[in-house]
C-alpha positions, 0 to 999 in steps of 0.5 A, a space after each residue: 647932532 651927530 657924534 662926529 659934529 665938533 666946532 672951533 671956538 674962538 678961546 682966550 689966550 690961544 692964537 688959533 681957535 680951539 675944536 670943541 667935539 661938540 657932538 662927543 660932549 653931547 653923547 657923552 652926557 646923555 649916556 652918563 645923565 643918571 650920574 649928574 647932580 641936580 644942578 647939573 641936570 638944573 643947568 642942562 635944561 636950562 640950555 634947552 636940554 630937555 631930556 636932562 629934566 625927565 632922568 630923576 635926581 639921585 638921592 
């Protein structure tokens, strides 16, 4: 995905949907992987965010 992807998203309580910068998230996330806990990186690979389970758990 391209770090200029975003999406809008339909979020509760706002009239208008909301732009998520799905593709900064993404980016992010991957360059900051070593600073995760182990439930994070758990919950990435969870949602088929592979490369989050082959980074090591800081201890």
């Amino acid at each position: 995905m391209p770090r200029a992807h975003s999406e809008e998203v339909a979020a509760d309580g706002e009239a208008e949907p909301v732009v998520v910068k799905l593709g900064v998230w993404l980016s992010n996330t991957k360059s900051r992987r070593e600073r995760l806990d182990a439930d994070q990186l758990d919950a990435l690979a969870k949602l088929g965010m592979h490369w989050a389970s082959t980074v090591p758990a800081r201890a």
